[in-house]
KEMIMAR-710847 format. One line per field, with one value per atom (N, C-alpha, C, CB): residue number from 1; residue in one letter; x, y, z. Coordinates in steps of 0.1 Angstrom, whole numbers. Each point is the difference from the previous one (the first is absolute). Glycine has a CB too. Example, Ala and Ser with C-alpha at 12.3 -4.5 7.8 and 13.67 -1.06 7.14 Angstrom:
KEMIMAR-710847
lofi: 1,1,1,1,2,2,2,2
zamar: a,a,a,a,s,s,s,s
east: 132,-9,9,-19,15,9,-8,12
north: -57,12,12,-12,23,11,11,-6
up: 78,0,0,12,-19,0,8,-22
//
This chain:
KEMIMAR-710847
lofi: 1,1,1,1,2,2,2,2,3,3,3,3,4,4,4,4,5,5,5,5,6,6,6,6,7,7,7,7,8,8,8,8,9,9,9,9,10,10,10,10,11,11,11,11,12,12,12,12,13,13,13,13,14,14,14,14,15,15,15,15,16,16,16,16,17,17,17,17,18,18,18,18,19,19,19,19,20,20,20,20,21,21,21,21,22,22,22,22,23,23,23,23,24,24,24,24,25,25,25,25,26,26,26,26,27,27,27,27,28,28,28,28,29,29,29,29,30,30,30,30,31,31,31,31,32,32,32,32,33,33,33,33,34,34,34,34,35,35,35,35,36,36,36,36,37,37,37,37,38,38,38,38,39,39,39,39,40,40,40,40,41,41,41,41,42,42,42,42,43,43,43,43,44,44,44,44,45,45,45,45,46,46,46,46,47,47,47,47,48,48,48,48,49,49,49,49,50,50,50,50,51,51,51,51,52,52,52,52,53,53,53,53,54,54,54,54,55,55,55,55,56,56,56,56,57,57,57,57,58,58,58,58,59,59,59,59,60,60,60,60,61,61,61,61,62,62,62,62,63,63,63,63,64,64,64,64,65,65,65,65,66,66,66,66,67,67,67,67,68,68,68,68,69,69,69,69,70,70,70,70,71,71,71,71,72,72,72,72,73,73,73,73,74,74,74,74,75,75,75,75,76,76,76,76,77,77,77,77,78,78,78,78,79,79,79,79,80,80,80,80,81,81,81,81,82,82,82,82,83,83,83,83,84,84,84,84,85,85,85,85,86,86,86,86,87,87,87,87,88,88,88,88,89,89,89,89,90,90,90,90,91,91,91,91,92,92,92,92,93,93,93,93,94,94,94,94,95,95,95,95,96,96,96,96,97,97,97,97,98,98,98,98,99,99,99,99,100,100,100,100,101,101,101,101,102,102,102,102,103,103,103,103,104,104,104,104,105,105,105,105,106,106,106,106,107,107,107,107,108,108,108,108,109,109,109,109,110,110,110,110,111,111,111,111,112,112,112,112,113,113,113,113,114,114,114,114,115,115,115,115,116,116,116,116,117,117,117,117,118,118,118,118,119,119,119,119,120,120,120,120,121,121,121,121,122,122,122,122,123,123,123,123,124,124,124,124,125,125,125,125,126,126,126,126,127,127,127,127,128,128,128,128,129,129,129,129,130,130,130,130,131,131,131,131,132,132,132,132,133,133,133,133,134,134,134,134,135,135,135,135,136,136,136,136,137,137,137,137,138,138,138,138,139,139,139,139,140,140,140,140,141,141,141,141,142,142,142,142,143,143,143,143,144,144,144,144,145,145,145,145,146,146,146,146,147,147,147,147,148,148,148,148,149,149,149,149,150,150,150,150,151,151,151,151,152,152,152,152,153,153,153,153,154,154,154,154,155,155,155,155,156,156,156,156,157,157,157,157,158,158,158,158,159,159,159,159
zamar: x,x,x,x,x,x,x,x,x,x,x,x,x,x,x,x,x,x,x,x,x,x,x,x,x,x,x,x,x,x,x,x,x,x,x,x,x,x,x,x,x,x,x,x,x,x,x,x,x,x,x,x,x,x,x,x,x,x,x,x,x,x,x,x,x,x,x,x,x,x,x,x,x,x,x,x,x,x,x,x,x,x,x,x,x,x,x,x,x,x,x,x,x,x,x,x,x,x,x,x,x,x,x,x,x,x,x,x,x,x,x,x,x,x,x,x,x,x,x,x,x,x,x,x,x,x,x,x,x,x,x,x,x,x,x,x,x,x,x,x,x,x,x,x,x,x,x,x,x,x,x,x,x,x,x,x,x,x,x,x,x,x,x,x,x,x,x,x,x,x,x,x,x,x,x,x,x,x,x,x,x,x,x,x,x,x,x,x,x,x,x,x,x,x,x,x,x,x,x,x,x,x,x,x,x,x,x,x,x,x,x,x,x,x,x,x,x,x,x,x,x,x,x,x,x,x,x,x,x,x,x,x,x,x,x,x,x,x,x,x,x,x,x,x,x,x,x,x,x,x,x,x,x,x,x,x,x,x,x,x,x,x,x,x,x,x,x,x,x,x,x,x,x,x,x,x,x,x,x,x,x,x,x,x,x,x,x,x,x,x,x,x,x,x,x,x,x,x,x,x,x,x,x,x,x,x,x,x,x,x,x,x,x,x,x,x,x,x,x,x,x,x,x,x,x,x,x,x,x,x,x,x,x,x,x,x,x,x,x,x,x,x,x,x,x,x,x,x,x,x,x,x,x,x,x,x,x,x,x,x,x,x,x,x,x,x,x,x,x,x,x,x,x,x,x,x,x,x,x,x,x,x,x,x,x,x,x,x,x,x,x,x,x,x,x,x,x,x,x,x,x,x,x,x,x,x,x,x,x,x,x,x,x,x,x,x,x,x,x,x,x,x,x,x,x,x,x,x,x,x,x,x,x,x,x,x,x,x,x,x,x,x,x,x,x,x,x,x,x,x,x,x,x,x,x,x,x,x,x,x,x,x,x,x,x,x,x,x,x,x,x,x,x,x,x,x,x,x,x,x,x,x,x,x,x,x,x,x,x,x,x,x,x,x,x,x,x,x,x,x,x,x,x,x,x,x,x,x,x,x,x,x,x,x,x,x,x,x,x,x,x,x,x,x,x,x,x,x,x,x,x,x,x,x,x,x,x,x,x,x,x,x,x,x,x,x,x,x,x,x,x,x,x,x,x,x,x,x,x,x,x,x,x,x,x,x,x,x,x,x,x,x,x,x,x,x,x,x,x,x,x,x,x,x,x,x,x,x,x,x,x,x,x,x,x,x,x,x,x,x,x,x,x,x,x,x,x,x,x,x,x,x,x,x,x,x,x,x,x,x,x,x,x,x,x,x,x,x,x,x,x,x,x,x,x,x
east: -196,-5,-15,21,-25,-15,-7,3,-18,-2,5,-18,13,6,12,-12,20,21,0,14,-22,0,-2,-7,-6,-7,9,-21,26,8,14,-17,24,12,-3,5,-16,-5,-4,-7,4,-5,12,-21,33,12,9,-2,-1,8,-5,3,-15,-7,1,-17,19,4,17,-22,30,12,5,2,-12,5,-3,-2,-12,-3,8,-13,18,9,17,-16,22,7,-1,-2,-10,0,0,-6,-2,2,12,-24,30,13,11,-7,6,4,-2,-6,-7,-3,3,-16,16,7,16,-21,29,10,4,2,-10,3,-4,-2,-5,-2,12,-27,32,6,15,-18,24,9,-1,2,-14,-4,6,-21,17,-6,15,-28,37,14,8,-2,-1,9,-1,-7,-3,-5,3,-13,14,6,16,-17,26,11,2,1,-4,-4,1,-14,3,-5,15,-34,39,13,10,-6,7,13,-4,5,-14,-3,1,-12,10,2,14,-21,28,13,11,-7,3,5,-8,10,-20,-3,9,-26,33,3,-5,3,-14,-10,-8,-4,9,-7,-6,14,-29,-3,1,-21,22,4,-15,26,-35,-10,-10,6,-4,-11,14,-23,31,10,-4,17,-20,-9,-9,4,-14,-15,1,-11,17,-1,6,2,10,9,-10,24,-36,-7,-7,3,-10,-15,9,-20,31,5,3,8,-5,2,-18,33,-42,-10,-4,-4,1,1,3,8,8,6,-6,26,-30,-7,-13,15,-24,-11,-2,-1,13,6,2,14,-6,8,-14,29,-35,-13,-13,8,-5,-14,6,-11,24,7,5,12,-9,2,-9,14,-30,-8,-4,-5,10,-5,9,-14,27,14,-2,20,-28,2,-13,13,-22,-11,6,-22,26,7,10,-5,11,11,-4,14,-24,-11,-7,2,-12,-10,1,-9,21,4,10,-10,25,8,1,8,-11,-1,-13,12,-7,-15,-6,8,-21,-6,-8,-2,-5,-6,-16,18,-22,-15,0,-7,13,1,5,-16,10,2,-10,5,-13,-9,6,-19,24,4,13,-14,24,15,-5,12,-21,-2,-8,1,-9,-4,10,-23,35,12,10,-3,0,11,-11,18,-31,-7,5,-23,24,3,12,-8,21,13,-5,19,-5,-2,7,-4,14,3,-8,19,-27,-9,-8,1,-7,-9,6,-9,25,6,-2,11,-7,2,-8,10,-25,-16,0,-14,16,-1,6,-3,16,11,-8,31,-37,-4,-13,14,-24,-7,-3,-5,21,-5,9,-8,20,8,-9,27,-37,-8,-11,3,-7,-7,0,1,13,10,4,7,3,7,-1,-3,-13,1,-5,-6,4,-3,12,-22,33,11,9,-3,-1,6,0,-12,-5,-11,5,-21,24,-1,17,-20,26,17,0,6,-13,0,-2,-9,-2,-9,11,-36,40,9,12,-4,10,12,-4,8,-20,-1,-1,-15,10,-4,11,-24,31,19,-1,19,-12,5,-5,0,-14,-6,6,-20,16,7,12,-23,34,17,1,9,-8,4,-7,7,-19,-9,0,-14,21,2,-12,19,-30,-14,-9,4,-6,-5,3,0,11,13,-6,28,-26,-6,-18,21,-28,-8,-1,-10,6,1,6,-1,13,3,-9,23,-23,-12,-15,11,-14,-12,0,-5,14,7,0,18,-13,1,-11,22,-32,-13,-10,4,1,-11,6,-6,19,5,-5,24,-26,-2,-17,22,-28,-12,-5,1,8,-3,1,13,-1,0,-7,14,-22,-6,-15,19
north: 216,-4,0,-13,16,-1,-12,17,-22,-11,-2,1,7,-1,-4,15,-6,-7,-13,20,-24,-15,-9,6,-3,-7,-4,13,-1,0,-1,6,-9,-6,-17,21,-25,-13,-6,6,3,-5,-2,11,-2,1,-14,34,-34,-9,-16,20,-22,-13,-2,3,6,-3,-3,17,-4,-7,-10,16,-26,-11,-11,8,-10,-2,-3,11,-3,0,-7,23,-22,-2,-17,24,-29,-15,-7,3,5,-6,1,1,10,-1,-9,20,-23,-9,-14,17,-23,-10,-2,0,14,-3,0,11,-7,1,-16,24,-30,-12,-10,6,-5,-7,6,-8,17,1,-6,17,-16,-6,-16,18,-23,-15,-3,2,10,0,1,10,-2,3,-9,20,-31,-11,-9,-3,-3,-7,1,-1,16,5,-5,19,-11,-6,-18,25,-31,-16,-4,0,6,-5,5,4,6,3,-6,19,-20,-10,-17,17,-23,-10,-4,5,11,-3,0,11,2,3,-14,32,-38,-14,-10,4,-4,-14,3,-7,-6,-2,5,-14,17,6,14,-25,30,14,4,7,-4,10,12,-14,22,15,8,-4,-2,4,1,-13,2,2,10,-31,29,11,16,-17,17,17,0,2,-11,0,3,-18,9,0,12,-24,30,12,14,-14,15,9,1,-2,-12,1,4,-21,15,13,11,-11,14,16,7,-4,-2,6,-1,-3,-9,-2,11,-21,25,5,16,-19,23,14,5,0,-16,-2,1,-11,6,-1,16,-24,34,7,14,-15,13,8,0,-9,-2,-3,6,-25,22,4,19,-30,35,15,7,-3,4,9,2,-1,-12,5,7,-18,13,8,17,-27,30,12,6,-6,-3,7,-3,-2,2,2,10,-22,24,5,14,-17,25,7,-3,2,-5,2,2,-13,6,2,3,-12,19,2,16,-25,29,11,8,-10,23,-1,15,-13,12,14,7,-8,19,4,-4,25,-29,-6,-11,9,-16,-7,-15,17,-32,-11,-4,-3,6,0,7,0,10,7,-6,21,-22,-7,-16,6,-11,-11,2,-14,22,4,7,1,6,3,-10,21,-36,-9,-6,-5,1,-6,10,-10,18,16,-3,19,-25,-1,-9,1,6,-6,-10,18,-22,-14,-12,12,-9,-9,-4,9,0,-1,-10,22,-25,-3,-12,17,-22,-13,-5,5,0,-6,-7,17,-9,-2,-11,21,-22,-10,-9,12,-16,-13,-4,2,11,-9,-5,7,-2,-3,-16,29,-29,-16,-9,9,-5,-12,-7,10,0,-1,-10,20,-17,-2,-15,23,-24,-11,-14,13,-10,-23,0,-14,21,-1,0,11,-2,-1,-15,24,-27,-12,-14,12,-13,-8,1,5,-1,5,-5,21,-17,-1,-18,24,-29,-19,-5,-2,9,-13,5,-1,13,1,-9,28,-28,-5,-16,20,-26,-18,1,-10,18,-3,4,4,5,7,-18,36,-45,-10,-12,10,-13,-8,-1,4,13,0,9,-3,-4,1,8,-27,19,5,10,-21,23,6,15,-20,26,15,6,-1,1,3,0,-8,-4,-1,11,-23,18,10,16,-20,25,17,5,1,-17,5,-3,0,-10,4,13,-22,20,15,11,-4,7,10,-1,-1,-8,-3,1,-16,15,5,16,-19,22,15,6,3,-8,5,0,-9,-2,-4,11,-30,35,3,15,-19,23,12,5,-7,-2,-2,4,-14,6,1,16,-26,35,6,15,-18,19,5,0,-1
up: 369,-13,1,-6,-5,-3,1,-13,12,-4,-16,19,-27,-14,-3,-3,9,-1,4,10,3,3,-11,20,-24,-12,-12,6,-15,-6,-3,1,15,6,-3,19,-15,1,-13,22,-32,-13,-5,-3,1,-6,11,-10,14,9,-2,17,-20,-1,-17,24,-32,-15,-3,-6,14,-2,4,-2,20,3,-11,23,-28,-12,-9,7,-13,-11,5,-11,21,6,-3,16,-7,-3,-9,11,-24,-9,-13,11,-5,-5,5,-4,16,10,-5,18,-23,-4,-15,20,-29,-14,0,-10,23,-1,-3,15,-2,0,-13,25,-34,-6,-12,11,-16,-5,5,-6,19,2,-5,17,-11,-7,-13,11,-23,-11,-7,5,1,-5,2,3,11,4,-18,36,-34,-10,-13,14,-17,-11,-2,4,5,3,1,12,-8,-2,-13,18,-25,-11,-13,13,-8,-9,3,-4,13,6,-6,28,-28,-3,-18,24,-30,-16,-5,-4,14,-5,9,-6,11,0,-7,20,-25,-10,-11,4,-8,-16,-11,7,-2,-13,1,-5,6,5,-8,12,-8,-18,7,-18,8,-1,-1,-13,9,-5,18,-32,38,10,11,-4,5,7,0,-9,-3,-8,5,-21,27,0,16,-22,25,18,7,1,-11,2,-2,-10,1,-4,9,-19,26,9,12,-9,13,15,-1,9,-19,-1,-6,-8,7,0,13,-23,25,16,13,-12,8,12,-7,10,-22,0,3,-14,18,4,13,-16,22,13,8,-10,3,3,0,-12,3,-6,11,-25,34,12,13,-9,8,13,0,1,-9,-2,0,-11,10,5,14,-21,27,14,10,-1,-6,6,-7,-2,-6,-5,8,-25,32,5,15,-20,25,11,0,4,-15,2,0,-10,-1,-2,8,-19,27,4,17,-23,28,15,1,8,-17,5,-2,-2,-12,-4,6,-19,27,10,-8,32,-38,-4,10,-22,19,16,-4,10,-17,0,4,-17,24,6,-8,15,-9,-1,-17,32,-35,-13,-11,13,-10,-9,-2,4,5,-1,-16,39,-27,-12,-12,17,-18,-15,-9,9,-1,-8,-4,10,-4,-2,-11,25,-25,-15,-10,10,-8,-12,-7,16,-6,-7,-14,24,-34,-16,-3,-7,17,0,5,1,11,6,-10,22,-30,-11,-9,1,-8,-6,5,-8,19,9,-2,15,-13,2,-11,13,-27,-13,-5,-1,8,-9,11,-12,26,2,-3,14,-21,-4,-15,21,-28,-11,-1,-11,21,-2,8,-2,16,4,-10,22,-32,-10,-11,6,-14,-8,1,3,8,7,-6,18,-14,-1,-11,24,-35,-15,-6,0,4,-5,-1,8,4,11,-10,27,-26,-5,-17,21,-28,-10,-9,13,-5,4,-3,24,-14,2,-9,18,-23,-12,-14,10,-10,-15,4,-8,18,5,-3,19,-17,4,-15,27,-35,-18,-8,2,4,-9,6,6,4,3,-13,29,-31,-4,-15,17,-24,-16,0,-14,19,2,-15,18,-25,-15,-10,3,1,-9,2,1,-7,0,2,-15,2,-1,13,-22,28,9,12,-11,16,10,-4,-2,-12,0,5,-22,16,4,16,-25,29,13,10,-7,-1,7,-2,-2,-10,-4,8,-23,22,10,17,-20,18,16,5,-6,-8,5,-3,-3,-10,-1,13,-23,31,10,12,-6,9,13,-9,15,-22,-6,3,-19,18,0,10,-12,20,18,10,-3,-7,3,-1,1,-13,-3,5,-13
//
């Protein structure tokens, strides 16, 4: 091997360890993050009083959650999978500039950074309609706008 192959064995090798860990360390906080989840449902669907309403809320944020989740962990499996398994003859640079190339990786990048983005405005947003639906129980009016303002704001965000 050249000095170059070395170099660029070493570069590709010190980014995928890289990524490795920190997938490693979001794995873990997601495991955290799903216990708690689970907890937190088991605890409503045995109280006497279950609202249905924060059930929806907490049910929505793990499943944004786990596509937030699922979205950080898939491009580096796709740049490994592409970039060291699949071998081109330009070598180690080229393998990995053909795995940034795939049109799903692109998709992946996209969907995480538009839900890390997103997320805690949705989240944030979700709470305060939920503690004020709670406050005016009866008030129809109230209840649409908020919602509306809800979706005006998550709409906002996205744009």
């Amino acid at each position: 091997m050249t000095s170059e192959e070395v170099a660029e064995v070493l570069s590709t090798g010190r980014v995928l360890f890289i990524g490795v860990v920190s997938n490693l360390f979001l794995s873990t906080l997601f495991g955290i993050y799903s216990l708690a989840y689970f907890i937190s449902l088991y605890i409503y669907f045995n109280a006497e009083n279950a609202k249905k309403a924060l059930i929806c809320v907490l049910s929505g944020n793990f499943v944004l959650m786990l596509i937030l989740f699922v979205s950080s962990v898939v491009p580096l499996l796709v740049l490994v999978k592409h970039g060291l398994v699949v071998a081109l003859p330009g070598g180690i640079m080229e393998q990995i500039t053909a795995a940034y190339l795939q049109t799903h990786l692109t998709a992946w990048n996209s969907t995480d950074v538009l839900l890390s983005s997103v997320i805690p405005f949705i989240i944030a947003d979700t709470v305060i309609v939920w503690r004020a639906w709670a406050v005016w129980m009866n008030n129809t009016k109230v209840k649409w706008t908020l919602l509306l303002l809800m979706l005006g704001d998550i709409g906002e965000i996205d744009s």
